[in-house]
PDB file of N, CA, C and O in Angstrom:
ATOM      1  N   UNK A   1       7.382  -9.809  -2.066  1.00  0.00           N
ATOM      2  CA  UNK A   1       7.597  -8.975  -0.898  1.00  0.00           C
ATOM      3  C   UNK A   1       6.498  -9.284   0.109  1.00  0.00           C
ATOM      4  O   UNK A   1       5.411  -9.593  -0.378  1.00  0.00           O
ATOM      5  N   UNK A   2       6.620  -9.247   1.586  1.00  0.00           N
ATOM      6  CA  UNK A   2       5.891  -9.786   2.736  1.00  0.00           C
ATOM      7  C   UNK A   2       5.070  -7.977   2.643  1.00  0.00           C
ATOM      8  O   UNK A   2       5.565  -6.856   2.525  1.00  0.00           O
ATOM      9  N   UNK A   3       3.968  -8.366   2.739  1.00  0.00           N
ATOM     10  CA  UNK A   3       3.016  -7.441   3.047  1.00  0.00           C
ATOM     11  C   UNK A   3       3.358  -6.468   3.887  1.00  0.00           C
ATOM     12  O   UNK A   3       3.681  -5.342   3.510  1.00  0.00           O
ATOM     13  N   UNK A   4       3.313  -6.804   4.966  1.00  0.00           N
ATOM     14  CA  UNK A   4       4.165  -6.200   6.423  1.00  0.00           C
ATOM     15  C   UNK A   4       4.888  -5.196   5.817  1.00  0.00           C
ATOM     16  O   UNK A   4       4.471  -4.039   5.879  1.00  0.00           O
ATOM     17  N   UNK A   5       6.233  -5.552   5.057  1.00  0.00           N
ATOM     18  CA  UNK A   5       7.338  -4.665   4.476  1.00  0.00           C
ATOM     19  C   UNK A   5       6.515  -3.814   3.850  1.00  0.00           C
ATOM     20  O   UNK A   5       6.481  -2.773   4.506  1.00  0.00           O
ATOM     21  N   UNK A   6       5.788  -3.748   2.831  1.00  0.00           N
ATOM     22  CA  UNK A   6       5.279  -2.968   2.015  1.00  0.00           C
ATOM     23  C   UNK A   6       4.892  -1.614   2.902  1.00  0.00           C
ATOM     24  O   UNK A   6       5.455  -0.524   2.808  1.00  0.00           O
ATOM     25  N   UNK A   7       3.932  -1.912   3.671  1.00  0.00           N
ATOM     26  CA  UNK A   7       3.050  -1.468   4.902  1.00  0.00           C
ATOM     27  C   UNK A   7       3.688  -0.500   5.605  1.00  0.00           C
ATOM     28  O   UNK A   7       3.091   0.548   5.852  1.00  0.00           O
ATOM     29  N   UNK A   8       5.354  -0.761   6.146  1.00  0.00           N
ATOM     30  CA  UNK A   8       6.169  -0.234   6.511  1.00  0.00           C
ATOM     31  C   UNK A   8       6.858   0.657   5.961  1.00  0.00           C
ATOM     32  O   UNK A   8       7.494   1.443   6.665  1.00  0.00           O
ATOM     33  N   UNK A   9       6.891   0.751   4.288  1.00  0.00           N
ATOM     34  CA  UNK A   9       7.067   1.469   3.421  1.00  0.00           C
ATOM     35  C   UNK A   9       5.918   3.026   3.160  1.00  0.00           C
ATOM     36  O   UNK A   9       6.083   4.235   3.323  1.00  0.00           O
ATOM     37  N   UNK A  10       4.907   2.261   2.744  1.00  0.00           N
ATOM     38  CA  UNK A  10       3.887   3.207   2.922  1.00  0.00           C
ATOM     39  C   UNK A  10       3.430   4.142   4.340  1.00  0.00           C
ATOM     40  O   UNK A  10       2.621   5.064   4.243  1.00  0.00           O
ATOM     41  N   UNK A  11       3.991   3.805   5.483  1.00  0.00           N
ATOM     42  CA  UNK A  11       3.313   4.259   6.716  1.00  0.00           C
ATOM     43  C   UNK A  11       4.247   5.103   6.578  1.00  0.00           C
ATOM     44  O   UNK A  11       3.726   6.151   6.199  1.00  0.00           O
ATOM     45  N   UNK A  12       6.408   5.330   6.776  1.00  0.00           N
ATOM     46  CA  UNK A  12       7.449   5.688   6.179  1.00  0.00           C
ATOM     47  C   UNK A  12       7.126   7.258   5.604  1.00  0.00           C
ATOM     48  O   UNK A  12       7.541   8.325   6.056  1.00  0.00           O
ATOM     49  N   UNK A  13       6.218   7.000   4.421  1.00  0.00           N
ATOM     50  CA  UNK A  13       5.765   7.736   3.848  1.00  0.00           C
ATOM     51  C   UNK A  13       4.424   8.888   4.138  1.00  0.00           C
ATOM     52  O   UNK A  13       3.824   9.774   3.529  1.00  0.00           O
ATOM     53  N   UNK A  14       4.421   8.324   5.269  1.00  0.00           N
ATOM     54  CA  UNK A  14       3.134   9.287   5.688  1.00  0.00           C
ATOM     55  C   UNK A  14       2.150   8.685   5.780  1.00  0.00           C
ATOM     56  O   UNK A  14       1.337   8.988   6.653  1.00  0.00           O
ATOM     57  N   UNK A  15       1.872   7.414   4.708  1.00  0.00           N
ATOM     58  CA  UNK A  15       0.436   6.895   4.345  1.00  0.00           C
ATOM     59  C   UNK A  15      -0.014   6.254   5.878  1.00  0.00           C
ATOM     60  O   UNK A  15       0.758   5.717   6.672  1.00  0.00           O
ATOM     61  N   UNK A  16      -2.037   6.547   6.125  1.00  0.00           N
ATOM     62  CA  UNK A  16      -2.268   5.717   7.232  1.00  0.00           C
ATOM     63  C   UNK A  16      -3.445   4.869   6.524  1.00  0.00           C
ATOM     64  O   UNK A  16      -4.166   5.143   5.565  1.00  0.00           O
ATOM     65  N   UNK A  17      -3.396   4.167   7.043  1.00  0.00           N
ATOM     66  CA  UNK A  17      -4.784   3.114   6.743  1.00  0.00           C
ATOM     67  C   UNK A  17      -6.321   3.781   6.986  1.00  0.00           C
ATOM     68  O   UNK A  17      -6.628   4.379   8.018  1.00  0.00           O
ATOM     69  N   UNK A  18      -6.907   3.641   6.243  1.00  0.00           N
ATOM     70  CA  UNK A  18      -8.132   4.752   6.502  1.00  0.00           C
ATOM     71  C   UNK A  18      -9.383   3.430   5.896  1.00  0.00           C
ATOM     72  O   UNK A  18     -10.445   3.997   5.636  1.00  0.00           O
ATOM     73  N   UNK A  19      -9.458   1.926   5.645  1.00  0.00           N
ATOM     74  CA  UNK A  19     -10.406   1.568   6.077  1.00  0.00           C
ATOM     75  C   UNK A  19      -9.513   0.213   4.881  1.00  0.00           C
ATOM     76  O   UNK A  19      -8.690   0.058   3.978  1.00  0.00           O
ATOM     77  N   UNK A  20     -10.766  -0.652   6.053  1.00  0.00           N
ATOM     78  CA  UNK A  20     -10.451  -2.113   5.087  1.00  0.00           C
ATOM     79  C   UNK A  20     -11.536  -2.475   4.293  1.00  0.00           C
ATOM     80  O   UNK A  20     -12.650  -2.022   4.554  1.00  0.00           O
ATOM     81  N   UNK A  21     -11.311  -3.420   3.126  1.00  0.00           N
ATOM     82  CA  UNK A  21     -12.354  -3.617   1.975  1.00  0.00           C
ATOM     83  C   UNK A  21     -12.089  -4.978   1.488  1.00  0.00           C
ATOM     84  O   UNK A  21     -11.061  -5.379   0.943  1.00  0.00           O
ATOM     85  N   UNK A  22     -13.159  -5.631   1.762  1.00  0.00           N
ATOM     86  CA  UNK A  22     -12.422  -7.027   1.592  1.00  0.00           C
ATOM     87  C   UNK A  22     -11.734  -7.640   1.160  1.00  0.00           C
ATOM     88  O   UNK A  22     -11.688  -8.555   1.982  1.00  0.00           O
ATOM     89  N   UNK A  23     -11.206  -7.833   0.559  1.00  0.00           N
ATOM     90  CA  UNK A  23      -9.287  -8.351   0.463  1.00  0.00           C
ATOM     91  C   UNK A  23      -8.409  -7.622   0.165  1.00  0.00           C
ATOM     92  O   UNK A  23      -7.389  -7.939  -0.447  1.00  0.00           O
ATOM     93  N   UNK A  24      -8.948  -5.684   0.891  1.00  0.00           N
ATOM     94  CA  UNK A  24      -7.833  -4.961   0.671  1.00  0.00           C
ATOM     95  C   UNK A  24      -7.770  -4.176   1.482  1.00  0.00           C
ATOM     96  O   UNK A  24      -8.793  -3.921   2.117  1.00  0.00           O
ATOM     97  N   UNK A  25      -6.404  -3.413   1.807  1.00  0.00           N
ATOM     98  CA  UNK A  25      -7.050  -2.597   2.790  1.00  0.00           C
ATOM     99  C   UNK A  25      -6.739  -0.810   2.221  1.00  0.00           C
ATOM    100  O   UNK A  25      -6.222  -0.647   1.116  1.00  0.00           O
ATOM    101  N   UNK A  26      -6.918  -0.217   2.644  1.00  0.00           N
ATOM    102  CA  UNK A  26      -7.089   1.083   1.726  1.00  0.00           C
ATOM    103  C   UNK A  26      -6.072   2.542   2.911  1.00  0.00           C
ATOM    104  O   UNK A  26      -6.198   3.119   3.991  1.00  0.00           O
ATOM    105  N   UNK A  27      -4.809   2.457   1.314  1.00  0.00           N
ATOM    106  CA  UNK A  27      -3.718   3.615   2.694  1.00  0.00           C
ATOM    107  C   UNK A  27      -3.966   5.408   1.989  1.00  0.00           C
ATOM    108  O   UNK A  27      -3.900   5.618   0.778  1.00  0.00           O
ATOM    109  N   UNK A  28      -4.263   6.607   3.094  1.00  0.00           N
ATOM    110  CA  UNK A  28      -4.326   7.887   2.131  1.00  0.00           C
ATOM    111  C   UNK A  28      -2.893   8.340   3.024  1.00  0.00           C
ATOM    112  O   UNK A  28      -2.403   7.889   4.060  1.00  0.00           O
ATOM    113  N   UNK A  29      -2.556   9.258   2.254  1.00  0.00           N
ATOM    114  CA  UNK A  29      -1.311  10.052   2.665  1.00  0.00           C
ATOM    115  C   UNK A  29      -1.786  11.643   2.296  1.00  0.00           C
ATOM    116  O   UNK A  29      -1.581  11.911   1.112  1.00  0.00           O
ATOM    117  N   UNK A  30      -2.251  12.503   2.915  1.00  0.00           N
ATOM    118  CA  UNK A  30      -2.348  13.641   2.489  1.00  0.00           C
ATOM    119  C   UNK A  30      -3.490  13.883   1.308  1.00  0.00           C
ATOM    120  O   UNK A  30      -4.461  13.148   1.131  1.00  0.00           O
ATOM    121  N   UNK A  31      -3.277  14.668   0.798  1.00  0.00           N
ATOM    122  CA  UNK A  31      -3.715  15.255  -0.940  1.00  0.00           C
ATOM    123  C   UNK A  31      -3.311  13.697  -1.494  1.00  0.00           C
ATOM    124  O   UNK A  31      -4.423  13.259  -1.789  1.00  0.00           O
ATOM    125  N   UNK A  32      -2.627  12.946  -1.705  1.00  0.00           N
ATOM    126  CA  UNK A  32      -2.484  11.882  -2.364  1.00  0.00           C
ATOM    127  C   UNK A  32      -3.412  10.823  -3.051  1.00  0.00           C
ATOM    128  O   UNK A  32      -4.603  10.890  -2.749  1.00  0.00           O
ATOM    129  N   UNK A  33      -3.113  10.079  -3.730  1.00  0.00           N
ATOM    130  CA  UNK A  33      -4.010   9.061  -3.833  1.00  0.00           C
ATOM    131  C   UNK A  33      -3.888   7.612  -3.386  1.00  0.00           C
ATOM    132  O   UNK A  33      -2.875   6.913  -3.379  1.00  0.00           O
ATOM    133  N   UNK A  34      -5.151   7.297  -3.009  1.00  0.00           N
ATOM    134  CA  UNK A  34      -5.422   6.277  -2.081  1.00  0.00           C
ATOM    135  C   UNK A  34      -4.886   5.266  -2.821  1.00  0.00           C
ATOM    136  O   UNK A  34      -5.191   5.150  -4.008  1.00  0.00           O
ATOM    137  N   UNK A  35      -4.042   4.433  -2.223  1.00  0.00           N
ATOM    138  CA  UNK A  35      -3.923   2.932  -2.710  1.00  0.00           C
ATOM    139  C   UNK A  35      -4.586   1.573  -1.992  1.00  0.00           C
ATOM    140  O   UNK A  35      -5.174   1.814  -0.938  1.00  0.00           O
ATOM    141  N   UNK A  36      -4.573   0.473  -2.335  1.00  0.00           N
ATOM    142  CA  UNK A  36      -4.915  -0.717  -1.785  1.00  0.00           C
ATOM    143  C   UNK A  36      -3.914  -1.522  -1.672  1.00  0.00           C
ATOM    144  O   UNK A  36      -3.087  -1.769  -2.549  1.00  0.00           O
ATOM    145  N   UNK A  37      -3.953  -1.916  -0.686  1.00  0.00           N
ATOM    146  CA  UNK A  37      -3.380  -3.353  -0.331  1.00  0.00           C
ATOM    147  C   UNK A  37      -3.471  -4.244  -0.118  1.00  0.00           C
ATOM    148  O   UNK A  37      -3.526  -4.384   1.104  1.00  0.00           O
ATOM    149  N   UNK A  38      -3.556  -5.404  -0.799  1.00  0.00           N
ATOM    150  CA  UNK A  38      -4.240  -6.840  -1.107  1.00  0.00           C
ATOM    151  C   UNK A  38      -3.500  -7.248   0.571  1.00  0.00           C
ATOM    152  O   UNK A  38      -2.449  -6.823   1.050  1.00  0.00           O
ATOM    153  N   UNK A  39      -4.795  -8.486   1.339  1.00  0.00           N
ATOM    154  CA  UNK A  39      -4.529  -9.013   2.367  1.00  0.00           C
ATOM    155  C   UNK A  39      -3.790  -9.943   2.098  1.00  0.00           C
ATOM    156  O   UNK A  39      -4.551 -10.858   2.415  1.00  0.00           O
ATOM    157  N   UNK A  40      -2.497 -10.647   1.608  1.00  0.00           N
ATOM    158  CA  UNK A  40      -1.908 -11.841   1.583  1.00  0.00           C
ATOM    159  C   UNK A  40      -0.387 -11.784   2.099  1.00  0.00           C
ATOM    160  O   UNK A  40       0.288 -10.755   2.076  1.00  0.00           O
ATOM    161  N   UNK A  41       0.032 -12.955   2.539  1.00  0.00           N
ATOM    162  CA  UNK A  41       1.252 -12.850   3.245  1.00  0.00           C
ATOM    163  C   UNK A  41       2.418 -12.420   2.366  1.00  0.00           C
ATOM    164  O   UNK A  41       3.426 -11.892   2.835  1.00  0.00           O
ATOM    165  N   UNK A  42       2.236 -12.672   1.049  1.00  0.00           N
ATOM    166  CA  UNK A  42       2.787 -12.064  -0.362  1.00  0.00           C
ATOM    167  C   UNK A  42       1.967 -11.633  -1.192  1.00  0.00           C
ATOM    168  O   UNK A  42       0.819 -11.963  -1.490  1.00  0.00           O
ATOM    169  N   UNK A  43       2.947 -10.541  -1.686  1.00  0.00           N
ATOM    170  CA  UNK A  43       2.409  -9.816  -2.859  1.00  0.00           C
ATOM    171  C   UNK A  43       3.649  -9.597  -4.066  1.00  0.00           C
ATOM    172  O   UNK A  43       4.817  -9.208  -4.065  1.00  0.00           O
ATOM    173  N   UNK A  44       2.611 -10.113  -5.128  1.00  0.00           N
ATOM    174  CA  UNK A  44       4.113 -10.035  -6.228  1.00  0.00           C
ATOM    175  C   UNK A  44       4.663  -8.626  -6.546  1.00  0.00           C
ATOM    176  O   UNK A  44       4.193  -7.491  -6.469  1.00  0.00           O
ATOM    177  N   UNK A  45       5.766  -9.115  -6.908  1.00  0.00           N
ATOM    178  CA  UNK A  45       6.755  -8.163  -7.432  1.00  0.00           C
ATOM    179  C   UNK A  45       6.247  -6.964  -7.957  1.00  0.00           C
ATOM    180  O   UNK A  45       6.465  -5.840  -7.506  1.00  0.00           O
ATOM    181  N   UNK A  46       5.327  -7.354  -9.265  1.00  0.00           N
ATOM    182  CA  UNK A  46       4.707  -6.284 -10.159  1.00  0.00           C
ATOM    183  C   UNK A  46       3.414  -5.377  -9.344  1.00  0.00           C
ATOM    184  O   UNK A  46       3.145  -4.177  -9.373  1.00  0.00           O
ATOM    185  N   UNK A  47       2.799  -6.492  -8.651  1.00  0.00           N
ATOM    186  CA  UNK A  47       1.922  -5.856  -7.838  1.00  0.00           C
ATOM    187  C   UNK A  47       2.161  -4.746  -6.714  1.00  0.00           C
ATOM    188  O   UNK A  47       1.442  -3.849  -6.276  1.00  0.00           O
ATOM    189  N   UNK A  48       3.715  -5.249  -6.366  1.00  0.00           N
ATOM    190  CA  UNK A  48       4.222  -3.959  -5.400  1.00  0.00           C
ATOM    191  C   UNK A  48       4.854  -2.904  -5.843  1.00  0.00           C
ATOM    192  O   UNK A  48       4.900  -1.856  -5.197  1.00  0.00           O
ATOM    193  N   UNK A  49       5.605  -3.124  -7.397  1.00  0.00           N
ATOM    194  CA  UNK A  49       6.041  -1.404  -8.213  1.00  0.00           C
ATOM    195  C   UNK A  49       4.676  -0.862  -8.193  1.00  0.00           C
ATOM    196  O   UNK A  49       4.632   0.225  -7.617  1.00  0.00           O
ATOM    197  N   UNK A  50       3.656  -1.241  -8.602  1.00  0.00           N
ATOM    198  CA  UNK A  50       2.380  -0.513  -9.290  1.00  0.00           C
ATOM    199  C   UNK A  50       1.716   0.181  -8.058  1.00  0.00           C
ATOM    200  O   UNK A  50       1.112   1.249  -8.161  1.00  0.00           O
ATOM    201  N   UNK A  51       1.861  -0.468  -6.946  1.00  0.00           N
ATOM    202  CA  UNK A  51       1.256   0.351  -5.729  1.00  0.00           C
ATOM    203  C   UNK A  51       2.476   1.115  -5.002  1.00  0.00           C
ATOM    204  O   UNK A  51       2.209   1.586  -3.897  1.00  0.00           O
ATOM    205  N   UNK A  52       3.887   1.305  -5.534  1.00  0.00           N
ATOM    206  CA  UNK A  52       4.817   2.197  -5.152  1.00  0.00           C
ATOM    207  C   UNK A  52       3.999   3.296  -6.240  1.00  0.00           C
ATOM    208  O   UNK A  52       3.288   4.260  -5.957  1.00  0.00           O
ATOM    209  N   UNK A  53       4.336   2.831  -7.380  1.00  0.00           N
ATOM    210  CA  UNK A  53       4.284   4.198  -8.277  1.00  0.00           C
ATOM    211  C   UNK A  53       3.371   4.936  -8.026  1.00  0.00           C
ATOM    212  O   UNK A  53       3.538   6.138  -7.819  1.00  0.00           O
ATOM    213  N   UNK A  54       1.812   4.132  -7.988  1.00  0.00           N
ATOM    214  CA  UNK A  54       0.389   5.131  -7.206  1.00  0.00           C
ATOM    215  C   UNK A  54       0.593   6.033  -5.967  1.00  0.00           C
ATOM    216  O   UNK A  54       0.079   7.095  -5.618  1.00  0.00           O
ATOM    217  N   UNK A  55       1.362   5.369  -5.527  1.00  0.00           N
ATOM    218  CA  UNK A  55       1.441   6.040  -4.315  1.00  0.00           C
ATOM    219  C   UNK A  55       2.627   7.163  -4.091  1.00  0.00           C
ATOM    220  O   UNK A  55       2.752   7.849  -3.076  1.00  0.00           O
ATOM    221  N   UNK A  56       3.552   7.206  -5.372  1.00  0.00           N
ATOM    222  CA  UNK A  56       4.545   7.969  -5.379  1.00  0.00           C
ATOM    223  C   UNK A  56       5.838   8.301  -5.415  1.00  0.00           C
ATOM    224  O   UNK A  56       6.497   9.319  -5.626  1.00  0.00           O
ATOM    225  N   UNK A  57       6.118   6.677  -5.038  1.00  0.00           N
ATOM    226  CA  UNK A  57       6.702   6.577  -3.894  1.00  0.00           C
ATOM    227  C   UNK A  57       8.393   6.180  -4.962  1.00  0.00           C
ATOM    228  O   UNK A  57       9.599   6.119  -4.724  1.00  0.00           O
ATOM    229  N   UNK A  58       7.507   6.007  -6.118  1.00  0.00           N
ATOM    230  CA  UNK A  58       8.725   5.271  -7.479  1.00  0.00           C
ATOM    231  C   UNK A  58       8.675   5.466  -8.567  1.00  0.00           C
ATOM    232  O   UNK A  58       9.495   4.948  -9.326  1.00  0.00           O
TER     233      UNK A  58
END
């Protein structure tokens, strides 16, 4: 999945970007918990259920 998409998913959801960390960048949504998002033009498959599920979202 293209990063971008993901991003668009999480924002969707409420989540905003609340700071970058070097090769990640870091989304809060509320009371929630913070996830990361690796900087690359892809991110695998498994890597994107695991930051749905943190985030709630699955």
């Amino acid at each position: 999945m293209k990063r971008r998409d993901l991003i668009k998913q999480l924002e969707a959801a409420g989540f905003i970007k609340i700071r970058d960390d070097g090769k990640h960048s870091i989304y809060k949504a509320g009371n929630k918990r913070a996830v990361q998002v690796p900087r690359h033009r892809e991110i695998n498959e498994n890597t994107v259920k695991q930051i749905l599920k943190d985030a709630g979202l699955k």
